[in-house]
C-alpha positions as CSV (number, residue, x, y, z in Angstrom):
1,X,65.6,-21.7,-16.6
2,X,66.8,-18.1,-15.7
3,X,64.9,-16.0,-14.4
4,X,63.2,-12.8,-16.2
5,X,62.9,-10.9,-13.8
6,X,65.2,-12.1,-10.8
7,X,64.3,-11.1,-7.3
8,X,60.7,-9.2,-8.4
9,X,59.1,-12.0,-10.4
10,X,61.4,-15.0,-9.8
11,X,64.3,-16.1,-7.2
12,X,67.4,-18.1,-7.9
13,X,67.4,-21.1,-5.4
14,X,71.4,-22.1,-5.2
15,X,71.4,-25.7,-3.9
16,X,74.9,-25.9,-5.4
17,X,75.7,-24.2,-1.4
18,X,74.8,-27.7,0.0
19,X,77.9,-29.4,-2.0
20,X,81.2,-30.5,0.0
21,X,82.7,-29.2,-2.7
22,X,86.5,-30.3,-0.5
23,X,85.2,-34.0,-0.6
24,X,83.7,-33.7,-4.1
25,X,87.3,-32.6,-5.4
26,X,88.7,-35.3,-4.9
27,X,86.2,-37.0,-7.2
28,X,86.8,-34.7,-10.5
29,X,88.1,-37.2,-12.8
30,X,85.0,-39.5,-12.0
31,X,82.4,-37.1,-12.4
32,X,83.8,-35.9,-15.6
33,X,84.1,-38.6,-17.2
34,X,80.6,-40.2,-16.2
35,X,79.0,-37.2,-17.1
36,X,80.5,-36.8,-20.6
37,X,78.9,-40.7,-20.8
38,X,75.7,-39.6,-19.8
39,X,75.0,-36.7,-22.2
40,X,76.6,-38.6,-25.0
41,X,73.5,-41.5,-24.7
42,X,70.7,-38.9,-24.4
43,X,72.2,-37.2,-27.8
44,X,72.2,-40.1,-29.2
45,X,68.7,-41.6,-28.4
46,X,67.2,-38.1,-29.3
47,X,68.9,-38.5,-32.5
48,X,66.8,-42.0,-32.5
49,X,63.6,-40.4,-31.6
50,X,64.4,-37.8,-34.0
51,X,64.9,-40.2,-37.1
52,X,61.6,-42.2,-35.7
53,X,59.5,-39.1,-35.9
54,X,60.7,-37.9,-39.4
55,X,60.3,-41.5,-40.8
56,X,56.9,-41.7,-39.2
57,X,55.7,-38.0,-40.6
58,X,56.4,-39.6,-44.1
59,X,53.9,-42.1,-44.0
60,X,51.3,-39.1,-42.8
61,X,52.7,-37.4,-45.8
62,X,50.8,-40.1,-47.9
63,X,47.9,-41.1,-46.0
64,X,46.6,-37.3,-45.2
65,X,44.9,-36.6,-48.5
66,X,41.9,-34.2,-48.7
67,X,39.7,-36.5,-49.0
68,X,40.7,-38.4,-46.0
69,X,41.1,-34.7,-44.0
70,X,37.0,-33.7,-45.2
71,X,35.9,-37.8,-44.2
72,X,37.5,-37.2,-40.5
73,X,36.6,-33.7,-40.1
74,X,32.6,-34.7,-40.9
75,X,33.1,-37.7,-38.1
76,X,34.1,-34.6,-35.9
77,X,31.0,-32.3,-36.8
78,X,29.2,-35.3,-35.8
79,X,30.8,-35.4,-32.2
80,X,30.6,-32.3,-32.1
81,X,27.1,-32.1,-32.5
82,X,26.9,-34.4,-29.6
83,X,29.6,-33.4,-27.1
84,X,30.5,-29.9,-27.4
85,X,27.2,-26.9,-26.6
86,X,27.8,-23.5,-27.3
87,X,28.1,-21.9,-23.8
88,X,29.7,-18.9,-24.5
89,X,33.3,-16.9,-25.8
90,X,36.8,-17.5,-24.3
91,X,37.9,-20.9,-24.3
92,X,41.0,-21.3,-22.5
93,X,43.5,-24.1,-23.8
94,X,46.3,-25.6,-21.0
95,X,49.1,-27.7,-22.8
96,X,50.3,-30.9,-21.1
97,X,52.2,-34.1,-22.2
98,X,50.4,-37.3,-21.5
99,X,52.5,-39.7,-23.1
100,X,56.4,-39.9,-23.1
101,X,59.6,-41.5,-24.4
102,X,60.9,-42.9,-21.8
103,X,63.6,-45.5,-20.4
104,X,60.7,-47.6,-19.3
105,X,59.6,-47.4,-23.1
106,X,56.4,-45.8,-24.1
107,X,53.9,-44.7,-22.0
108,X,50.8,-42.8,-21.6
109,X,49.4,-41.9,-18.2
110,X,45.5,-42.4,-20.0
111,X,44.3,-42.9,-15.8
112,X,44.9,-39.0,-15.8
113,X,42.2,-39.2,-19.1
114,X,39.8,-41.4,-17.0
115,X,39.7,-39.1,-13.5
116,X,39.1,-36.2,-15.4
117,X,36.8,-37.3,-18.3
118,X,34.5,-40.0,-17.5
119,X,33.4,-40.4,-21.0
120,X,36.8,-41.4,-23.0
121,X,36.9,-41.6,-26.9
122,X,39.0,-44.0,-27.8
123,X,40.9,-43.3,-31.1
124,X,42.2,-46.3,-33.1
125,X,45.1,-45.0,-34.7
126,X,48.2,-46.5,-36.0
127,X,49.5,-43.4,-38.3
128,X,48.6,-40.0,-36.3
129,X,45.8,-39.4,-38.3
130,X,44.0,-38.5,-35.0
131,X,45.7,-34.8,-34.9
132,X,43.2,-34.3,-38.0
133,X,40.1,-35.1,-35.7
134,X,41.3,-33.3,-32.6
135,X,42.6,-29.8,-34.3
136,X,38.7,-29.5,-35.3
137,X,37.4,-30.4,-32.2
138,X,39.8,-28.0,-30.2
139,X,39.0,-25.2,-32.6
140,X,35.3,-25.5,-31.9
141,X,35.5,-26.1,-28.2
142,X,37.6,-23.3,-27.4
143,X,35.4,-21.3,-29.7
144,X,32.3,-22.8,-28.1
145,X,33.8,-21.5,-24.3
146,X,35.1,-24.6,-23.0
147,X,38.3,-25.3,-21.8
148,X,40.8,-27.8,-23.6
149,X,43.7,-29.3,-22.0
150,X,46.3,-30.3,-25.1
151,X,48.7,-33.2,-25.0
152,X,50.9,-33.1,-27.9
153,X,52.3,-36.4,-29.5
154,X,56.3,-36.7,-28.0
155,X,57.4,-37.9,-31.5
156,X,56.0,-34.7,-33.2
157,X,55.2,-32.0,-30.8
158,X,53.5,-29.9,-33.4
159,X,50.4,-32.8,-33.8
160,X,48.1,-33.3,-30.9
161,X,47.8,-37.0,-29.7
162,X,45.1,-36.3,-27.0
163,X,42.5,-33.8,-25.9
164,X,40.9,-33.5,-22.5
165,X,37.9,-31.4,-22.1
166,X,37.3,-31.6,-18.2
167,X,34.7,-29.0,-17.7
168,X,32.1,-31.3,-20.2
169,X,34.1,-34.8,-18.9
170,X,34.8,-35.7,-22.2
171,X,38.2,-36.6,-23.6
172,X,39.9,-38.2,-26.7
173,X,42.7,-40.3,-26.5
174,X,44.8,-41.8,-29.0
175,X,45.3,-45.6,-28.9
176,X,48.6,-47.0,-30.8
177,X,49.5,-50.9,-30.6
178,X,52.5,-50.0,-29.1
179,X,50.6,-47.6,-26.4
180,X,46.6,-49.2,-26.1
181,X,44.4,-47.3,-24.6
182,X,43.9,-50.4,-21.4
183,X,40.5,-48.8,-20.5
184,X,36.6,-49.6,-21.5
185,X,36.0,-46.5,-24.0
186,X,32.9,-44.9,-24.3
187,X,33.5,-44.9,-28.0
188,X,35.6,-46.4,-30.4
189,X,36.8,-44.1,-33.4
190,X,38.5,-46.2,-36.0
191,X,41.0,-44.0,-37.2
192,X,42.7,-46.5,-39.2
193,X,39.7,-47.9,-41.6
194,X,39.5,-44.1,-42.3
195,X,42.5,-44.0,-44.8
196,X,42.6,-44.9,-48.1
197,X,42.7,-48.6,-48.2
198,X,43.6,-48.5,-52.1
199,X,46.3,-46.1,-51.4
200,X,47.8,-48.5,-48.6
201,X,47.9,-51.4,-51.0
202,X,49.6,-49.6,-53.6
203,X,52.3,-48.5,-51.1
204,X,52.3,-51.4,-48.7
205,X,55.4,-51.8,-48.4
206,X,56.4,-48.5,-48.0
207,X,54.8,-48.1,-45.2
208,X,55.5,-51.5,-43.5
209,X,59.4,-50.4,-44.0
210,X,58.5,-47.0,-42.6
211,X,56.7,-48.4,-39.2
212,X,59.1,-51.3,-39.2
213,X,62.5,-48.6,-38.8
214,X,60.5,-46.4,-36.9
215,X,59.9,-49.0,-34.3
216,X,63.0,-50.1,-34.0
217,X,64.8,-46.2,-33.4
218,X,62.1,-46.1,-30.6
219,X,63.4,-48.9,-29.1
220,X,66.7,-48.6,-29.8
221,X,66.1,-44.8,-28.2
222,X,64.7,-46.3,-25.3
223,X,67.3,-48.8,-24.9
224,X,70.0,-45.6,-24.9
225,X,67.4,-43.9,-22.2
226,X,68.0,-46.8,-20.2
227,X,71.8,-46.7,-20.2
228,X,71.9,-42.9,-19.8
229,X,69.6,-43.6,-16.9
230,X,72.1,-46.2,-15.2
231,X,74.8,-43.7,-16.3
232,X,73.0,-40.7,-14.5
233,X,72.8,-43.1,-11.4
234,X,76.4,-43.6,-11.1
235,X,76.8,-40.1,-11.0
236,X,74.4,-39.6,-8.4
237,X,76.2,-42.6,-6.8
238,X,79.6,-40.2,-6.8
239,X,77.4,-37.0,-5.5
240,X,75.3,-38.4,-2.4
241,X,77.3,-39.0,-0.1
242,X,78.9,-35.1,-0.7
243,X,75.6,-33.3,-0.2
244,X,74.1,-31.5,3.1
245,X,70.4,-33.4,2.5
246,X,69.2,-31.6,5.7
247,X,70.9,-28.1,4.6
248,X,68.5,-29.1,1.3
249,X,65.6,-30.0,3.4
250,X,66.0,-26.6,5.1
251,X,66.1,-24.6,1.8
252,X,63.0,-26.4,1.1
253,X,61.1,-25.7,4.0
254,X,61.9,-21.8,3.8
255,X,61.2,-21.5,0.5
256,X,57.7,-23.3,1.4
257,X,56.7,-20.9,4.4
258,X,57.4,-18.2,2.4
259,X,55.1,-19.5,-0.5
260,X,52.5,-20.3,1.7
261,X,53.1,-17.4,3.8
């Protein structure tokens, strides 16, 4: 991240000073070539990921008619109704990831959901239909004065997976088989019954062969993760034992006394 506007606004920190760069030289070849290794697995499990979420927005493609869109948007009128009072203009909306792609595979940090909303809405959902739900429900509590924290689905940034609404204690989460909510919710929305159950018939296997490949560029994207992971410790392995740690330490502590003044 460079800085906008260095030394008035922001301040480089160069930890690079805390290299033996004389010992490290010595180590050129190694470095090189582990960390060509390294940034050839994360291009290629992003490429993964990438196919996943295209193949994925294809079965939305066919499941988000309008008639499904008006049926979810009157379930949300109706928690709306219930959750969401008018208190006033200027909502304010924070974005934050709560789930991930990981080399651990796929998680979703839903205790975060339960310390900040103690009652949780669980949304059964096995084909991100639940952005449908939330983008009405954010609309109407932002415009209703509350404030939103937005966690946007890793696959497809652009669709919202979760919604937090701390100051009423309320949140939504999105529940996957591959990610369950592991929680008691304090309601279940069934996402999936939603959808046009003649419409899945007709293209059932379409969209068995569409979550079927998706699944398995997840994994396989995972699995690359993984080795970029043990690839990145290698390197780290190389670097260690050439940095200053206390020189860091140091760096650290003045940079903290002069933010906390």
């Amino acid at each position: 991240m460079e800085p906008a506007y260095p030394a008035v606004v922001e301040s480089y920190v160069n930890l690079g000073e805390c290299y033996d760069r004389a010992a490290l030289a010595g180590e050129r070849e190694r470095v090189m070539e582990l960390m060509a290794a390294y940034q050839a697995q994360y291009r290629r499990a992003y490429r993964c990921l990438k196919g996943a979420g295209q193949l994925l927005e294809d079965n939305l493609e066919l499941l988000e008619t309008p008639e499904l869109r008006a049926k979810i948007q009157k379930r949300a009128k109706g928690i709306l109704s219930r959750e969401i009072p008018k208190r006033g203009p200027g909502g304010e909306v924070t974005e934050r990831f709560l789930s991930a792609v990981s080399c651990q595979g796929q998680v979703c940090l839903f205790e975060t959901a339960d310390t900040l909303c103690k009652r949780i809405y669980e949304l059964a959902d096995s084909y991100g239909l639940g952005h449908v739900l939330l983008e009405t429900l954010l609309g109407a509590a932002v415009e209703r004065g509350h404030r939103a924290v937005v966690c946007a689905d890793p696959m497809a940034p652009r669709r919202i997976q979760h919604l937090l609404l701390p100051d009423l204690g309320v949140g939504f989460v999105t529940s996957t088989p591959a990610v369950p909510y592991p929680g008691s919710p304090y309601r279940r929305v069934r996402l999936d019954a939603m959808a046009d159950q003649d419409l899945l018939r007709r293209h059932r296997a379409r969209v068995r062969f569409t979550k079927k490949v998706a699944a398995a560029l997840v994994e396989e994207g995972v699995q690359t993760l993984a080795q970029g992971k043990a690839i990145h410790d290698q390197l780290e392995a190389v670097y260690n034992p050439h940095v200053d740690f206390d020189r860091v330490q140091a760096v650290a502590e003045a940079l903290a006394g002069e933010i906390l003044g």
